[in-house]
C-alpha positions as CSV (number, residue, x, y, z in Angstrom):
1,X,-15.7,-36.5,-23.0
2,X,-15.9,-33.0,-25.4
3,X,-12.9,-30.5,-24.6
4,X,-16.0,-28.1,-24.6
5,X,-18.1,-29.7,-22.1
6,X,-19.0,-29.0,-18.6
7,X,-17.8,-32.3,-17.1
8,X,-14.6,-31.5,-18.8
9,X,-14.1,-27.8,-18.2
10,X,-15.6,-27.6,-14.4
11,X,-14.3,-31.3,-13.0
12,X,-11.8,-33.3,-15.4
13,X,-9.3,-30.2,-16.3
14,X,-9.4,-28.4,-13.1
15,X,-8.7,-31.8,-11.4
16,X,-5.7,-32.3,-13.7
17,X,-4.3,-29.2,-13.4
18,X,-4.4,-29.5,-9.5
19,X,-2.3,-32.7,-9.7
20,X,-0.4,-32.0,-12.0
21,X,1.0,-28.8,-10.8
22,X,0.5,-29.3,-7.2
23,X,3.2,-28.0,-5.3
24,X,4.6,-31.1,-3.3
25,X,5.3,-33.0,-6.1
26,X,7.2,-31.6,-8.8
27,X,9.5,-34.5,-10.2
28,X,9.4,-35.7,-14.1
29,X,8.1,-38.9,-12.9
30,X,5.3,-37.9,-10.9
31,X,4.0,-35.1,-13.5
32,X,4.3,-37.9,-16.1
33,X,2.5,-40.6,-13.8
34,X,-0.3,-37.5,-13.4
35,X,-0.4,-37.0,-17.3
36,X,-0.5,-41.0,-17.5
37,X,-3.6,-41.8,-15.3
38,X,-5.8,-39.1,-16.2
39,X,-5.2,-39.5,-19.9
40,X,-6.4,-43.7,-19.4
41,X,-9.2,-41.8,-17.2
42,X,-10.0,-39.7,-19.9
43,X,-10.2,-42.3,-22.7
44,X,-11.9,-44.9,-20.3
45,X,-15.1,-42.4,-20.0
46,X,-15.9,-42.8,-23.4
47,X,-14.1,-46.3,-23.7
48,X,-14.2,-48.7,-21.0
49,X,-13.4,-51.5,-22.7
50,X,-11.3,-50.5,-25.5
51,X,-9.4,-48.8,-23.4
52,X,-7.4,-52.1,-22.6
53,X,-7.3,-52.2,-26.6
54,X,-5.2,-49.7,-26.5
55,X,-3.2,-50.6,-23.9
56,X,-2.4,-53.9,-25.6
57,X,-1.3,-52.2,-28.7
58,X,1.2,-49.8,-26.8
59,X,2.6,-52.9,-25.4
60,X,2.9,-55.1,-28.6
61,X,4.4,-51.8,-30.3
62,X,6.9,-51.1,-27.5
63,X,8.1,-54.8,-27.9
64,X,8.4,-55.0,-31.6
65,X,10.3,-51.6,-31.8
66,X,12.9,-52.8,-29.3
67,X,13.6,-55.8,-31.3
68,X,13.2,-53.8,-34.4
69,X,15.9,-51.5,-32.8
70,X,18.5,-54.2,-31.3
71,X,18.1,-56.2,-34.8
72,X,20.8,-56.2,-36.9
73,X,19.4,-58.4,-39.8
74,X,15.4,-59.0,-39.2
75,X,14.5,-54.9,-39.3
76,X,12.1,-55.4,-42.0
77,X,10.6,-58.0,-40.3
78,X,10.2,-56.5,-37.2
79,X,8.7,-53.5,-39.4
80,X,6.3,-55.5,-41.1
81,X,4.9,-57.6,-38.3
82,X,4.8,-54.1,-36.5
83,X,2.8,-52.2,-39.2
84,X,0.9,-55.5,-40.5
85,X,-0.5,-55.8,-37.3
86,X,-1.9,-52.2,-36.6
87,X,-3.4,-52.3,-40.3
88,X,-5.2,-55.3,-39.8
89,X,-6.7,-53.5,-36.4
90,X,-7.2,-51.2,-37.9
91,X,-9.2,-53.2,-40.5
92,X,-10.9,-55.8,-38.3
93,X,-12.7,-53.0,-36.4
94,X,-12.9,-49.9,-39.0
95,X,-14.1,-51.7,-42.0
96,X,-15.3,-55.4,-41.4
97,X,-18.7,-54.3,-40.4
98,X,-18.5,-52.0,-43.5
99,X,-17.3,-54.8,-46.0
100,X,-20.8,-57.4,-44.4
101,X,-23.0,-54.9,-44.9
102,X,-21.6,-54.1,-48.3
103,X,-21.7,-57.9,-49.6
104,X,-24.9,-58.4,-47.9
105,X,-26.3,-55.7,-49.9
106,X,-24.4,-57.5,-53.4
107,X,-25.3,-61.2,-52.4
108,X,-28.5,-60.5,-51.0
109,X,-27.8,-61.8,-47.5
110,X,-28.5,-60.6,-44.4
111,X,-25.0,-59.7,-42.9
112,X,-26.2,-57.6,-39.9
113,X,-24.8,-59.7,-37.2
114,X,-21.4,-58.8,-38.0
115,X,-21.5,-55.0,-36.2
116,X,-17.9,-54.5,-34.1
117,X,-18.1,-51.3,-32.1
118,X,-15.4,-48.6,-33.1
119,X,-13.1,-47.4,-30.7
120,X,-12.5,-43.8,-29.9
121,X,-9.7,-42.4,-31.6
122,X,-8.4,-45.4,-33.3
123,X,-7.1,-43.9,-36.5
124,X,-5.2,-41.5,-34.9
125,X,-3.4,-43.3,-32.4
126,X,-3.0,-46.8,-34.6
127,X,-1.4,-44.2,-36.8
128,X,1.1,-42.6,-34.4
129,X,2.0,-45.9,-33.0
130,X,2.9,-47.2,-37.0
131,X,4.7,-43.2,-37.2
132,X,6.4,-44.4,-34.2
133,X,7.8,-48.0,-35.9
134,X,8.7,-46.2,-38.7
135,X,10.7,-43.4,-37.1
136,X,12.9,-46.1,-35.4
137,X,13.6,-48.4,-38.9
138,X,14.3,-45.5,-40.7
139,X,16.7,-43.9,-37.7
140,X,14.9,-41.3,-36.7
141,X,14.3,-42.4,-33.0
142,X,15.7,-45.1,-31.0
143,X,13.4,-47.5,-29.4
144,X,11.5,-46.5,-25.9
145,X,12.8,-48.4,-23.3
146,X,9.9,-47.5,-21.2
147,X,6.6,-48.8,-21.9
148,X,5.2,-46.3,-19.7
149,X,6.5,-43.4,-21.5
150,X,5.9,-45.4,-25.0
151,X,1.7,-45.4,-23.5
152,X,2.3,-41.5,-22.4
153,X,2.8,-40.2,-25.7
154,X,0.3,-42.3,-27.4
155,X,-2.5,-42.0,-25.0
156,X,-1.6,-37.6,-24.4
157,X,-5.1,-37.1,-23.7
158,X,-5.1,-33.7,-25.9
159,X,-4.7,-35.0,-28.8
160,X,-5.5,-38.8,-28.5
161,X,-9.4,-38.5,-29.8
162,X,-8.7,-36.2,-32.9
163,X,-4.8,-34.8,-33.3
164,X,-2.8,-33.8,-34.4
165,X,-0.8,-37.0,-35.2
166,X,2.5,-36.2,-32.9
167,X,5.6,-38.0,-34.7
168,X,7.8,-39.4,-31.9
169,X,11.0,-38.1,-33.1
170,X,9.1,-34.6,-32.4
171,X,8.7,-34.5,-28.7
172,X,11.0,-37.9,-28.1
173,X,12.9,-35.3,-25.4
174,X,9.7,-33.9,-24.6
175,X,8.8,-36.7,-22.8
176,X,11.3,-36.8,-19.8
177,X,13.4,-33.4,-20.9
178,X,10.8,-30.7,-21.1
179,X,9.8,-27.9,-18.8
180,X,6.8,-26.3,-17.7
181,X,6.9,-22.4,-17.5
182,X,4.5,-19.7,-16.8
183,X,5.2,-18.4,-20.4
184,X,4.5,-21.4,-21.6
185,X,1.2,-22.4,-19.9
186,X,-0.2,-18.8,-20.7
187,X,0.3,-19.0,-24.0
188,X,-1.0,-22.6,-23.7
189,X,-4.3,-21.4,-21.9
190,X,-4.9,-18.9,-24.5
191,X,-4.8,-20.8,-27.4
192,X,-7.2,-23.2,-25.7
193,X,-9.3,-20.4,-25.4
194,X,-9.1,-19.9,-28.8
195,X,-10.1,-23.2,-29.9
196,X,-12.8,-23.1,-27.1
197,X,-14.5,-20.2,-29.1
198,X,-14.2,-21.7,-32.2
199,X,-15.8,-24.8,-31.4
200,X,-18.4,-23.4,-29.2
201,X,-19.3,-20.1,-30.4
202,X,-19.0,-20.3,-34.3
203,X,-18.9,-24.1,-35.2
204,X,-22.0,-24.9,-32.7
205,X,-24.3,-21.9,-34.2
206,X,-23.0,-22.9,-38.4
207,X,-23.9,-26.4,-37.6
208,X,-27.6,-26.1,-36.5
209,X,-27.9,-24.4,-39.9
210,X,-26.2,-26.8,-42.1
211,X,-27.7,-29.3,-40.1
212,X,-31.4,-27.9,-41.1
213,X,-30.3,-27.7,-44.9
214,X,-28.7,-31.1,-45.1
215,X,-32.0,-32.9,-43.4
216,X,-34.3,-31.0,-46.0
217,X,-32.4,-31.1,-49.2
218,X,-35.6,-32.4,-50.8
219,X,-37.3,-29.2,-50.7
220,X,-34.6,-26.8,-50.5
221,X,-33.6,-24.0,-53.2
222,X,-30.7,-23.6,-54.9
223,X,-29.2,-21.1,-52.7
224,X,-30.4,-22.8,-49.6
225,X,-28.1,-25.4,-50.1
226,X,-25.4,-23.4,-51.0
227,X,-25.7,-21.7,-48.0
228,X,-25.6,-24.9,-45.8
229,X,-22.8,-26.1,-47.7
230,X,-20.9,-22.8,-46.9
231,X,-22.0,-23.6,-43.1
232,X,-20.9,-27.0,-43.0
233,X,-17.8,-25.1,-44.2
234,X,-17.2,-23.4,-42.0
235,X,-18.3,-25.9,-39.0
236,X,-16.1,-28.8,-39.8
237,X,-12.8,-26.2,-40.3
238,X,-13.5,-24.2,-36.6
239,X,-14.5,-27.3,-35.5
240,X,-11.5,-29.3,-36.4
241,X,-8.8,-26.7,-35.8
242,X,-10.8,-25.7,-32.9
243,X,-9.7,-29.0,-31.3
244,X,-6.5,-28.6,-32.6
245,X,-6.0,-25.5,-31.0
246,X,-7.4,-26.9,-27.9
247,X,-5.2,-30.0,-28.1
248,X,-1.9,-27.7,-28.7
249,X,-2.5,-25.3,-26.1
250,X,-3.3,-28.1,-23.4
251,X,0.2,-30.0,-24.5
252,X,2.1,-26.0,-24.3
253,X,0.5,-25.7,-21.0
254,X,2.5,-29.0,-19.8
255,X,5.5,-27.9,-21.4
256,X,4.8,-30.0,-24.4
257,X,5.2,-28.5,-27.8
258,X,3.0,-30.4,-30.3
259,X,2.7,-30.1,-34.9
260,X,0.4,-27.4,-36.2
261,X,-2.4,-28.9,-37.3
262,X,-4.0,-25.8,-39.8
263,X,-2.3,-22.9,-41.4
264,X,-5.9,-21.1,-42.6
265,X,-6.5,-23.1,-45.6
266,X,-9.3,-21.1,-46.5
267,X,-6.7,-18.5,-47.4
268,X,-5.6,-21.3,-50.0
269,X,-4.7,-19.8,-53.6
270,X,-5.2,-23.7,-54.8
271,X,-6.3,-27.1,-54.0
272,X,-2.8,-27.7,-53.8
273,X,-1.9,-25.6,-51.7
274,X,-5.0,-26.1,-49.3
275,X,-3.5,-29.8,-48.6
276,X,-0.3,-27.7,-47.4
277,X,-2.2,-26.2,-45.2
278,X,-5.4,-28.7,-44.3
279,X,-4.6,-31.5,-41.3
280,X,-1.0,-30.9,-42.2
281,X,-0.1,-33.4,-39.4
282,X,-2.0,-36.0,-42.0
283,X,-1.0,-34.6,-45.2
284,X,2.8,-34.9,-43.6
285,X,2.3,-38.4,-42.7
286,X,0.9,-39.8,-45.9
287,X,3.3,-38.0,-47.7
288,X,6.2,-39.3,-45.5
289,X,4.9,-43.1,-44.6
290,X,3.2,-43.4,-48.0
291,X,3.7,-41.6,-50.8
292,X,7.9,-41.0,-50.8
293,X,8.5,-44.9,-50.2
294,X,6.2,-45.9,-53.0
295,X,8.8,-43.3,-55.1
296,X,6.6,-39.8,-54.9
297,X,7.3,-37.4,-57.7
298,X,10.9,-39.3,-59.0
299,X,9.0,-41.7,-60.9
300,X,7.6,-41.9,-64.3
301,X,4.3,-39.8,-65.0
302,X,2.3,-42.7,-65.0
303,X,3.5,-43.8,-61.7
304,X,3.0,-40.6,-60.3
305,X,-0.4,-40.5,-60.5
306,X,-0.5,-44.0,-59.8
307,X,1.4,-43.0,-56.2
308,X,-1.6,-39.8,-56.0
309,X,-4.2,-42.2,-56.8
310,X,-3.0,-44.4,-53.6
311,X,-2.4,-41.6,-51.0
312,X,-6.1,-40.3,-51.9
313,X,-7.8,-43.2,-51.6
314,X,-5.8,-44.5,-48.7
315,X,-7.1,-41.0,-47.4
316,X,-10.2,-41.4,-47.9
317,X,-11.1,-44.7,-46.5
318,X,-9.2,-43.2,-43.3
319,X,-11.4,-40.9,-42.6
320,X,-14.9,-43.2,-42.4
321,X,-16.0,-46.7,-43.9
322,X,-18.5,-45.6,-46.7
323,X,-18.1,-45.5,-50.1
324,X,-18.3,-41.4,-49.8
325,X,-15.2,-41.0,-48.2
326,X,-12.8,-42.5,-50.8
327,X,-15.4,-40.5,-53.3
328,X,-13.8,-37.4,-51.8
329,X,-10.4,-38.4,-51.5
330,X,-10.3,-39.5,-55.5
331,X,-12.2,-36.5,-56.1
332,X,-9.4,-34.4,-54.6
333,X,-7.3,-36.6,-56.6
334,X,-8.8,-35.9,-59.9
335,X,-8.2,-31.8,-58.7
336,X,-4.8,-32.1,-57.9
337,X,-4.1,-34.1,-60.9
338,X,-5.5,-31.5,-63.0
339,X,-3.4,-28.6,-61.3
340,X,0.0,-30.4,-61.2
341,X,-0.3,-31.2,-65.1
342,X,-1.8,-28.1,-66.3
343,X,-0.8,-25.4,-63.7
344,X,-4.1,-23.7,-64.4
345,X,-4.8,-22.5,-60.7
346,X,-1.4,-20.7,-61.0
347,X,-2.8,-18.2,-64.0
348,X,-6.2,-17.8,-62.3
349,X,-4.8,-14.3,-60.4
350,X,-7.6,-13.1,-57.5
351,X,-10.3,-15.9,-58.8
352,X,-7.4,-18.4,-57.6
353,X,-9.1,-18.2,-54.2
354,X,-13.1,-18.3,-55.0
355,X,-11.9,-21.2,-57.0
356,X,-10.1,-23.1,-54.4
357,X,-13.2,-22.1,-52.0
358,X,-15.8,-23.6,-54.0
359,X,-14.3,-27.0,-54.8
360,X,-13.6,-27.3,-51.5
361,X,-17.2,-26.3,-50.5
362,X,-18.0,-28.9,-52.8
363,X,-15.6,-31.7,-51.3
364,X,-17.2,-31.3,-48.3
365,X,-20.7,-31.7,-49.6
366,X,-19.3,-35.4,-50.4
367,X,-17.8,-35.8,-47.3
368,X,-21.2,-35.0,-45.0
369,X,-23.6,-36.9,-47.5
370,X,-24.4,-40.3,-46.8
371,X,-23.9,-42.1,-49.4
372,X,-22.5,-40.8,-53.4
373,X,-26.2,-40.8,-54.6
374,X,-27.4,-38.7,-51.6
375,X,-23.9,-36.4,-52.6
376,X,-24.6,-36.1,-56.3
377,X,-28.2,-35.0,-55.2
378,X,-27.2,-32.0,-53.1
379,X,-24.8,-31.2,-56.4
380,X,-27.6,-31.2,-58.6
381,X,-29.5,-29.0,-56.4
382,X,-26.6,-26.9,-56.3
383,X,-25.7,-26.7,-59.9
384,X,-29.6,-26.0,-60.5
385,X,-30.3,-29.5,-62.5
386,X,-33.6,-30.0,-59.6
387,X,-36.7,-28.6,-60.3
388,X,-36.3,-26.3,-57.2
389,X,-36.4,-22.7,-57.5
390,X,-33.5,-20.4,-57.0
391,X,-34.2,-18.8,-53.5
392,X,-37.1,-19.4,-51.0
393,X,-38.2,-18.0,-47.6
394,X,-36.0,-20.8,-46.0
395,X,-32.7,-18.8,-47.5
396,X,-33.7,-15.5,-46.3
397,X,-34.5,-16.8,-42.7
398,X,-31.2,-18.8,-42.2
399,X,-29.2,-16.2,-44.0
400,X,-31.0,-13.5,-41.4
401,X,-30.1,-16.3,-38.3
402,X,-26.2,-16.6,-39.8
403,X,-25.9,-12.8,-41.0
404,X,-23.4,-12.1,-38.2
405,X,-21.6,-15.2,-37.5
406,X,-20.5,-15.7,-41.3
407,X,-18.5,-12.6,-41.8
408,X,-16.8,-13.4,-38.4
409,X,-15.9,-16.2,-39.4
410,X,-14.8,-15.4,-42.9
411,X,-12.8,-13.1,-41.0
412,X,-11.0,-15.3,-38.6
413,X,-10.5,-17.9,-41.4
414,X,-7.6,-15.5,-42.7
415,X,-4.6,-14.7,-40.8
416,X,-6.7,-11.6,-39.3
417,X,-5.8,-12.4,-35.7
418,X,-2.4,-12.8,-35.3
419,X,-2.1,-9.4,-37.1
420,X,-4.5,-7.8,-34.6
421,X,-2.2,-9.4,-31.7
422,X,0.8,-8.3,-33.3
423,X,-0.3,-4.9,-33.3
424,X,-1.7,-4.9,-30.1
425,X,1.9,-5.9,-28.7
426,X,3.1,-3.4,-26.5
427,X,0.0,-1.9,-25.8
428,X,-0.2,-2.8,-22.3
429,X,-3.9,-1.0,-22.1
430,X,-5.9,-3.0,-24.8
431,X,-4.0,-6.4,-23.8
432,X,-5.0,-6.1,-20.2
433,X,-9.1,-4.9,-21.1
434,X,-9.5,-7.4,-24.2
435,X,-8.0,-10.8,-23.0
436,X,-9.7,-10.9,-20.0
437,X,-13.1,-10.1,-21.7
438,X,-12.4,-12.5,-24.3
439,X,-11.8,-15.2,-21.8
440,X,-14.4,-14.3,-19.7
441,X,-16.9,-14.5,-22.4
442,X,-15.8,-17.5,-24.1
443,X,-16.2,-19.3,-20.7
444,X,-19.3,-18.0,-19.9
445,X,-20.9,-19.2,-23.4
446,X,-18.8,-22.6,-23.8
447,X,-20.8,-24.1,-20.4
448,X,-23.9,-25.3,-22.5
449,X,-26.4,-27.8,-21.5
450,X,-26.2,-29.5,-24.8
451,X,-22.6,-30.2,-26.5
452,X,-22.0,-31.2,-29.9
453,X,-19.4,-33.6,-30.3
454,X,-15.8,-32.6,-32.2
455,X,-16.8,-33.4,-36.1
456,X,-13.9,-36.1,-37.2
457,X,-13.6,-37.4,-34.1
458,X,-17.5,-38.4,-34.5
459,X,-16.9,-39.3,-38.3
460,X,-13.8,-41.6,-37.1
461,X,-15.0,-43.2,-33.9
462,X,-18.8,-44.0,-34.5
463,X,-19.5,-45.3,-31.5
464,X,-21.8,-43.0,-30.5
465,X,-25.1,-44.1,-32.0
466,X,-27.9,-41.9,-30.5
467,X,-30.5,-40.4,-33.4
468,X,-29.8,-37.1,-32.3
469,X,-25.6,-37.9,-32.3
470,X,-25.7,-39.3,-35.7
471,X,-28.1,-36.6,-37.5
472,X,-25.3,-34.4,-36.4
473,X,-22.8,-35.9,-38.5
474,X,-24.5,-37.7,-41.3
C-alpha cells in the first residue's frame, strides 16, 4: 500500500484516524491496540504471508533480549544468537536467490529454481530489531517486557516499509508515555503534506523522464543522459525524503516523535558531508553498530580504511542483491577515502558544491543501472567516450517537458522553505490563504489513477514483479 495512493489516502488513513482518535476510547492501551492492528493490516496488504515472518521475529527478539537483559554472564551470547539469527534472515531471503543465480551463471548450471520471494521492508525492520538487541547489551534500554509493545514499535506502520530506522532507546517512553496534542498532529499533518507533494508532484513527473532516458541509453546524446541522470536525482531524493517526511509526520500526528531522516544533502559542500546528511538514520546506524565496534577512526591508517572499506560494502549489499549496489557503496568509499586523506573538497571554495553534485549524480547512475557494464555504459555516454553526439531533439523536448519542475526542485532541495515559513511567522494573513491552498492542491493532484511505488522501498523489497513495476526501478 503507497502512502500516496487512493486506497491509502481515501480508506486506510481516514479509517485509522477514526479509531484511533475516536472519542470513547482514549486509554494508552486502546490507542496502542489501534496503532497495533492497523499497522499488521497495513503490512498484510502487500504481505500476507510474510506478515507472520515478521511476527515470528518480533517474538524470537523479544525472548532473546529478556534473557540477554536478566543474564548476568551469557550477554554475548544472547547477543550473538540474537543478531546471528536476523543476519542469516536476512541472508536466506535477501541474497540466496542472488548467490544461485550468480554461480549458475560461473558453473554454467541452471540455478533458477532457487527464487525466495522478498518480504516488504525486511531490511529496515531486521535492522531495528538487531538496533534494538544492541541498545539493551550495550545499556542503552532495558528489555520490553511486552511483546505487544516490542511488535508496536517494529511493525509502526509509517515507517515499517522504508524508515527511518527508529532506535528503541529513542521513543522507548514513547511507546506507553507520549501524548497526542492538536499542536502536535498539525504539525504532523503538515509535514505529511509536505512529503505528499514531494512524492507526487515532483518525484512522479522527474521519474517518467529519467525513466525515458534510462530505457534508451543506446541512442541517447550526451546531454540527454545527463539530463536523466539529474532527474533520477532528483526522483530518488524527493522520493525518499518524501516518505520520510510522510513517515515522520504520521508518527508526530500520534504523538510520536521519530529521527530525521535528510538534512538537504544536495546543499552538501562534500561527499562527506552529504553522508551527514543522506539517510542519516542509516549512516547513524552503520556508524554506531558497525563501524565504532570494529575500532572507527582510533585505529591504525590501514585499519581505518580497512573499517571504511566494511561499512561501504556492508552498505551497499543492503541496499539490493546485485553486484551494482556494493559498486556504489565502494565507489563512495574510494570518494571519501580520497577526501579524508587529502582534504581536497575543503580547498575547492563555491565549486565544493558542483563537485559534491556531480559525483553524487554519478553514484546514482550506478545505483539505477542494472548491472556495472550497463553503469559504465551510461558513464561513457556521459563522459563522451560513445559515438553519440552532444545534444539531440530528444534533450530539447524533455528539457522543454522538465523546464519548470527542475528549478522547483533545485529550489526546495536547499533549506528555502523553512526560511519562507520562518518569515511568514506571524503573518496571520499569508499563513491562513497559503496553507490551505497548498493542502488543497496537493490533495487534489496526489489522488492519481496510476501510483508509482516509494523508490528504496521497491529497490529493497522486490516483490513486486510486474514489467511495468520493475522498468520503474531498474
Amino acid at each position: 500500500m503507497v502512502f500516496s495512493s487512493p486506497l491509502f489516502l481515501l480508506l486506510f488513513f481516514p479509517l485509522f484516524l477514526g479509531f484511533y482518535f475516536n472519542p470513547f476510547f482514549r486509554g494508552r492501551k486502546f490507542r496502542n491496540s489501534v496503532l497495533l492492528v492497523f499497522s499488521l493490516l497495513f503490512y498484510a496488504w502487500g504481505e500476507p504471508i510474510f506478515v507472520f515472518l515478521m511476527i515470528a521475529s518480533i517474538i524470537f527478539t523479544w525472548f532473546v533480549a529478556i534473557k540477554l537483559d536478566d543474564s548476568k554472564t551469557g550477554k554475548k551470547t544472547w547477543l550473538r544468537i540474537g543478531i546471528g539469527s536476523h543476519i542469516l534472515l536476512l541472508f536466506v531471503f535477501k541474497y540466496v536467490s542472488f548467490l544461485a543465480r550468480e554461480f549458475g551463471l560461473l558453473l554454467q548450471k541452471d540455478y533458477s529454481g532457487i527464487n525466495i520471494a522478498l518480504p516488504i521492508g525486511i531490511s529496515f525492520f531486521t535492522f531495528q530489531l538487531m538496533s534494538y538487541l544492541f541498545d539493551i547489551y550495550y545499556g542503552k534500554a532495558k528489555a520490553q517486557k511486552s511483546v505487544a509493545s516490542l511488535a508496536l514499535y517494529i511493525a509502526l506502520f509509517p515507517q515499517l516499509i522504508a524508515g527511518p530506522i527508529v532506535r528503541y532507546a529513542s521513543i522507548e517512553k514513547e511507546i506507553n508515555g507520549r501524548k497526542e496534542s492538536m499542536d502536535g498532529f498539525i504539525a504532523g499533518m503538515e509535514r505529511f503534506i509536505y512529503g505528499l507533494g514531494k512524492k507526487v508532484l515532483i518525484a512522479n513527473y522527474v521519474a517518467s523522464i529519467a525513466d525515458e532516458v534510462f530505457s534508451a541509453s543506446g541512442d541517447v546524446s550526451v546531454l540527454t543522459m545527463w539530463l536523466g541522470a539529474v532527474c533520477y536525482t532528483i526522483q530518488i531524493y524527493f522520493d525518499f525524503s518524501g516518505y520520510s517526511d510522510m513517515a515522520i509526520g504520521i508518527g508526530r500526528m500520534c504523538g510520536f516523535t521519530f529521527p530525521e531522516n535528510f538534512n538537504y544533502p544536495y546543499s552538501a559542500v562534500s561527499v562527506t558531508d552529504f553522508w551527514r546528511r543522506w539517510h542519516m538514520s542509516l549512516t547513524s546506524w552503520f556508524r554506531d553498530y558497525v563501524y565504532v565496534p570494529l575500532g572507527g577512526n582510533r585505529v591504525g591508517k590501514a585499519r581505518w580504511i580497512g573499517n571504511l572499506f566494511v561499512v561501504w560494502a556492508l552498505t551497499g549489499f543492503w541496499h539490493g542483491a546485485n553486484w551494482t549496489f556494493p559498486a556504489w557503496g565502494l565507489l563512495y568509499f574510494c570518494v571519501l577515502v580520497l577526501e579524508k586523506t587529502t582534504g581536497f573538497a575543503d580547498k575547492l571554495g563555491v565549486l565544493a558544491r558542483p563537485y559534491t553534485l556531480i559525483v553524487v549524480a554519478l553514484a546514482w547512475t550506478v545505483f539505477r543501472a542494472d548491472s556495472i557494464g550497463t553503469a559504465g555504459h551510461y558513464w561513457a555516454i556521459m563522459f563522451g567516450l560513445t559515438d553519440v553526439p552532444m545534444v539531440d531533439e530528444r534533450f530539447w523536448g524533455l528539457l522543454g517537458a522538465c523546464k519548470i519542475i527542475l528549478p522547483i526542485a533545485f529550489v526546495l532541495s536547499f533549506p528555502v522553505w523553512p526560511c519562507l515559513k520562518e518569515k511568514m511567522a506571524g503573518n496571520v494573513l499569508l499563513e491562513s490563504i497559503i496553507e490551505p491552498i497548498t493542502i488543497v492542491c496537493i490533495f487534489l493532484l496526489s489522488v492519481q489513477p496510476h501510483q508509482q511505488p516509494f523508490l528504496l522501498s521497491s529497490l529493497l523489497s522486490p516483490v513486486y514483479t510486474s514489467p511495468d513495476y520493475l522498468c520503474s526501478i531498474s
